[in-house]
Structures are given as structure tokens and as C-alpha cells.
OpenMM code with the backbone's topology and positions (N, CA, C; nanometers):
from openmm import Vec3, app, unit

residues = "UNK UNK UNK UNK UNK UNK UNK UNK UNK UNK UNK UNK UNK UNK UNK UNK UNK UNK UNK UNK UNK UNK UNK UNK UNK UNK UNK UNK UNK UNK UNK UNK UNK UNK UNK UNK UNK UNK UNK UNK UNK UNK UNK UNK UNK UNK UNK UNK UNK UNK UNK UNK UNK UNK UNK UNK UNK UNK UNK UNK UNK UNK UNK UNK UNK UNK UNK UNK UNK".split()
positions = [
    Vec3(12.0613, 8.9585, 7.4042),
    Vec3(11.9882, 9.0470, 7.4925),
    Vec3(11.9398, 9.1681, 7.4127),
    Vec3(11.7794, 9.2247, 7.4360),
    Vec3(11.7621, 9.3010, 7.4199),
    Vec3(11.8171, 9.4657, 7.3904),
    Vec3(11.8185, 9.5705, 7.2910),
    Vec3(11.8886, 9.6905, 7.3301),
    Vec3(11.7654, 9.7665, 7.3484),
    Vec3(11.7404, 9.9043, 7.3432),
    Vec3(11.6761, 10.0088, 7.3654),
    Vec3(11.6478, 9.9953, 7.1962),
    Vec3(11.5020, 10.0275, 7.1825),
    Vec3(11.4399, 10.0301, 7.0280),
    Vec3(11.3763, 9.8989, 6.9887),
    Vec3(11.4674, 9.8143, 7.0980),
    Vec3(11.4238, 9.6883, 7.0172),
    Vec3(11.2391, 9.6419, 7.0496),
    Vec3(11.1561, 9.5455, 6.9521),
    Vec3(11.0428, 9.5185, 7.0328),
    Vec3(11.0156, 9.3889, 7.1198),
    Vec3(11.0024, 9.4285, 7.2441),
    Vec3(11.0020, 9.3061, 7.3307),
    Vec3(10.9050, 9.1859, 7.2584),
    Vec3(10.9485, 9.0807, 7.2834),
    Vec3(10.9074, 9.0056, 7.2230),
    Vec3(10.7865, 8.8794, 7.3419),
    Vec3(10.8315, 8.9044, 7.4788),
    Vec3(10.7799, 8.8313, 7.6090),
    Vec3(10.7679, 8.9389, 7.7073),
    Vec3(10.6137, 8.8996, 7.7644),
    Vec3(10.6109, 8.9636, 7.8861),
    Vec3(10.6983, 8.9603, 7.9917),
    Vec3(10.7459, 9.0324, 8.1003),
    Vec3(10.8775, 9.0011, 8.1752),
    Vec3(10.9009, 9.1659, 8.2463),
    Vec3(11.0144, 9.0939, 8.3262),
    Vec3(11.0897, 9.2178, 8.4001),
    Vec3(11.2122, 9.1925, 8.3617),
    Vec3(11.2580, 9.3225, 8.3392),
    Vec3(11.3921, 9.3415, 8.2719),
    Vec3(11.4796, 9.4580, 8.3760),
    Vec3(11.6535, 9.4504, 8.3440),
    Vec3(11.7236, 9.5074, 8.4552),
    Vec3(11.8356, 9.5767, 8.2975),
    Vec3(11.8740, 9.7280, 8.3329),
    Vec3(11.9512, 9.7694, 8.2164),
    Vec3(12.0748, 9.6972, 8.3141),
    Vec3(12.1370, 9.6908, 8.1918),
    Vec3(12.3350, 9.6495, 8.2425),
    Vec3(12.3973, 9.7707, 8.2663),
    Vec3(12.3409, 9.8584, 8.2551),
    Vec3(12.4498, 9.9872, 8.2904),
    Vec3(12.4169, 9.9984, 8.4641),
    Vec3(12.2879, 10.0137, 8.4712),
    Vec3(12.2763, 10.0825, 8.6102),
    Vec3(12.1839, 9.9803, 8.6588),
    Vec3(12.1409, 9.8898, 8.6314),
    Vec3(12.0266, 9.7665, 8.6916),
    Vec3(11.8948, 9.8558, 8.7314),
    Vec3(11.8577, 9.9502, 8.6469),
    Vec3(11.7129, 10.0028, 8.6504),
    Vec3(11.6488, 9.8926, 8.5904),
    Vec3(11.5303, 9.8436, 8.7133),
    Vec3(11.4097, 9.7937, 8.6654),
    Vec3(11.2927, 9.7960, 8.5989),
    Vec3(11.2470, 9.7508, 8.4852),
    Vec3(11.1358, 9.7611, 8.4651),
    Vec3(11.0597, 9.6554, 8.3855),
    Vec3(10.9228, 9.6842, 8.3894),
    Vec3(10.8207, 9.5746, 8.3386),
    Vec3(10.7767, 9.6155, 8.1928),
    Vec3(10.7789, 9.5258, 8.1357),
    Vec3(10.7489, 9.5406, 7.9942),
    Vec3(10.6391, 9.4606, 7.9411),
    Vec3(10.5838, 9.5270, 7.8629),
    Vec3(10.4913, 9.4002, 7.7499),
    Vec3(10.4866, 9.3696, 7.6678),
    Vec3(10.4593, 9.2196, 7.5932),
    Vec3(10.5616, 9.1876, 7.4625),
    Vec3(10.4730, 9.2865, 7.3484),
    Vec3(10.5155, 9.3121, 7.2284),
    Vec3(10.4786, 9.4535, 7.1544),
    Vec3(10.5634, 9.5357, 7.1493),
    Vec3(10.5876, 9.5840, 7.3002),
    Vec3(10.6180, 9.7419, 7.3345),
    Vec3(10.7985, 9.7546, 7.2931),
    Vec3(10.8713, 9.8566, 7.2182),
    Vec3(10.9929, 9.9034, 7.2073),
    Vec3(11.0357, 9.8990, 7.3477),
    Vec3(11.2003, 9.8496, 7.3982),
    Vec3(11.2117, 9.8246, 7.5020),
    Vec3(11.2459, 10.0162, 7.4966),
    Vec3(11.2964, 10.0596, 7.5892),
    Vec3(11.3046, 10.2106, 7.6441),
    Vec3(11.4439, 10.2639, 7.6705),
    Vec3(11.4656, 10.3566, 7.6309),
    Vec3(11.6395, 10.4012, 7.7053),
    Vec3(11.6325, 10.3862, 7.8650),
    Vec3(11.7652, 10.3901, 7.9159),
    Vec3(11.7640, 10.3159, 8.0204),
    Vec3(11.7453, 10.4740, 8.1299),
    Vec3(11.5984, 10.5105, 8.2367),
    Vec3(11.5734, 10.6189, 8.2950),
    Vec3(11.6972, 10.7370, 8.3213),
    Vec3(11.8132, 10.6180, 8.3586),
    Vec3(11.9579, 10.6877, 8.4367),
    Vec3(12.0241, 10.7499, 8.3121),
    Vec3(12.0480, 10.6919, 8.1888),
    Vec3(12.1097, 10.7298, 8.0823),
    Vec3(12.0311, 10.7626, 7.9308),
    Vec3(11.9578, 10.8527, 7.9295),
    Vec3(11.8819, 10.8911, 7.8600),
    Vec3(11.9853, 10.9050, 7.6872),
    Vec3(11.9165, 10.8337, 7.6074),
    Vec3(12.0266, 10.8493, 7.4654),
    Vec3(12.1425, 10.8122, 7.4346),
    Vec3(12.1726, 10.6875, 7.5542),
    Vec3(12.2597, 10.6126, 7.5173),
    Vec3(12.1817, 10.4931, 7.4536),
    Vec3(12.2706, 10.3831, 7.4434),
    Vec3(12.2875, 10.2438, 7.3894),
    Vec3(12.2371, 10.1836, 7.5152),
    Vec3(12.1239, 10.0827, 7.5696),
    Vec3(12.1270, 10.0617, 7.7063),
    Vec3(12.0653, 9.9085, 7.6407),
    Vec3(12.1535, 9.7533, 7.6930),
    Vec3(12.0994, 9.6666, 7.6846),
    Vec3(12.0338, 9.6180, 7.7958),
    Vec3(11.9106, 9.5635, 7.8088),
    Vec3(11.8210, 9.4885, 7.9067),
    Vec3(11.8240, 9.3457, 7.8972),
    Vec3(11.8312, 9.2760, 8.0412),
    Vec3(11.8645, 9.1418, 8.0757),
    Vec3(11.7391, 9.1307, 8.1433),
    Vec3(11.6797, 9.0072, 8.0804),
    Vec3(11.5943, 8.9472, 8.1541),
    Vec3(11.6420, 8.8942, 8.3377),
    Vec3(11.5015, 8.9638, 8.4175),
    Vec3(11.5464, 8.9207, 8.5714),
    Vec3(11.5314, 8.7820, 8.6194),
    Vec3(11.4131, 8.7552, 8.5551),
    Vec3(11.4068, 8.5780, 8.5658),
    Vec3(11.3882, 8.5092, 8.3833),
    Vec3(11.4905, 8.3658, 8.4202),
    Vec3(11.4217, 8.3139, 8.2850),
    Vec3(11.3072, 8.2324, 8.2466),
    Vec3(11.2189, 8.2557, 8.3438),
    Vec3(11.0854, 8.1729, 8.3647),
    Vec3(10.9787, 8.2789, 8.2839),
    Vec3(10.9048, 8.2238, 8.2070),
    Vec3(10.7750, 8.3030, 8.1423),
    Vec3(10.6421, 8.3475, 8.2165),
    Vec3(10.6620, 8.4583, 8.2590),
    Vec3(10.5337, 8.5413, 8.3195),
    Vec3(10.4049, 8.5266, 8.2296),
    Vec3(10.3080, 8.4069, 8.2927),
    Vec3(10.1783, 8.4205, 8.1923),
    Vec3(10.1115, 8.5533, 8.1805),
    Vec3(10.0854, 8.6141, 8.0544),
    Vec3(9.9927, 8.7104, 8.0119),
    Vec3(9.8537, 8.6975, 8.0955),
    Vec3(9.8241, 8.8333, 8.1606),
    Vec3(9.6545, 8.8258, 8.2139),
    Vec3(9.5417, 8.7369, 8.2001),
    Vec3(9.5525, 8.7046, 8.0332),
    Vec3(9.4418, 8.6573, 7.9405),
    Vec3(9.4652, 8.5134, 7.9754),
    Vec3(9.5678, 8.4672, 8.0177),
    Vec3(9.6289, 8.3483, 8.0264),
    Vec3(9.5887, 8.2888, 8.1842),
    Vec3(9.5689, 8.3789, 8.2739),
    Vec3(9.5219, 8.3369, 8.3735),
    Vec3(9.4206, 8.2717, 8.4120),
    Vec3(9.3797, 8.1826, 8.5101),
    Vec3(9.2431, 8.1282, 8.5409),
    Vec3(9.1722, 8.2534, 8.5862),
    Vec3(9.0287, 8.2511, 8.5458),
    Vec3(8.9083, 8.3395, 8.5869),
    Vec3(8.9144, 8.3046, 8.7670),
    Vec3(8.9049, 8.4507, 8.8306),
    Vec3(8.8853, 8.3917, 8.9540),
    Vec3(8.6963, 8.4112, 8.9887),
    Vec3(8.6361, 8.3409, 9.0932),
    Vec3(8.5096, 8.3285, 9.0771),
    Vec3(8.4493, 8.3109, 9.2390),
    Vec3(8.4462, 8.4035, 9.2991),
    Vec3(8.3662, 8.4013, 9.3987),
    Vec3(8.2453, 8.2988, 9.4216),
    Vec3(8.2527, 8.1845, 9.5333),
    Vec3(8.1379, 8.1082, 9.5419),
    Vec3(7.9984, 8.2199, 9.5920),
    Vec3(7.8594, 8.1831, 9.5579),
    Vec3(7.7662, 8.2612, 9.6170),
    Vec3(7.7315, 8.4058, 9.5706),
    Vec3(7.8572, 8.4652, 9.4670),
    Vec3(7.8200, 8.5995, 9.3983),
    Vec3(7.7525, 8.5463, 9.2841),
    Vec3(7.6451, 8.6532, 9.2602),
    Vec3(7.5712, 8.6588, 9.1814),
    Vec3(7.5477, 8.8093, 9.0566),
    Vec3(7.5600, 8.8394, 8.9743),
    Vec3(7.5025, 8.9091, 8.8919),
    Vec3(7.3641, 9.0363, 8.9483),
    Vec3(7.4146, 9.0954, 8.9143),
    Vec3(7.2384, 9.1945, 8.9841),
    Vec3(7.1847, 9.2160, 8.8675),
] * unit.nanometer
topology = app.Topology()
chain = topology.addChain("A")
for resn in residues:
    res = topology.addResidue(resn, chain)
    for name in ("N", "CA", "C"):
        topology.addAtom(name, app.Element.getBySymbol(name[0]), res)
């Protein structure tokens, strides 16, 4: 499991083990000290183990009948 510093590696929602503060992350980003315990050691547990597709990864959605102006 993730600690605080580390860089997420998957998009996802994550829960600290100290206090189960939630939050959303994106893979890149240093995970964060945990809001409740600022400058401690705070490890994050993934909330689901299923892979949240990235935006880019999504189907285009496409209105029938819209057009361009």
C-alpha cells in the first residue's frame, strides 16, 4: 500500500488507514498527508480493486442531430 510521498501509480479512490479520509487521485500525482494528520506517516488503501478508466479512455459521447456552427 501506498504511503504519503509516494507517486500514485493508477487512477482511483483511496481511504488513509488512520482516519478513512477519502480521496481521488491521479496516477502521476505524490499521494498527500492524510487532511486529519498533517506530517505524519499516513498509508492509503485502495477503495475498490477494480481500475477506474482514465477520461481519454472513455467512449466520445455524440449527440444524434447536433451539428457544428
Amino acid at each position: 500500500m501506498p504511503i504519503n510521498g509516494e507517486i500514485n501509480d493508477r487512477f482511483g479512490v483511496f481511504k488513509s488507514l488512520c482516519c478513512d479520509a477519502e480521496i481521488v487521485i491521479a496516477d502521476g500525482v505524490a499521494f498527500p498527508d492524510c487532511p486529519r494528520h498533517p506530517h505524519l506517516p499516513t498509508t492509503w488503501s485502495p477503495v475498490v480493486d477494480e481500475k477506474f478508466p482514465h477520461v481519454s479512455q472513455l467512449p466520445e459521447f455524440k449527440k444524434s442531430g447536433d451539428k457544428a456552427a
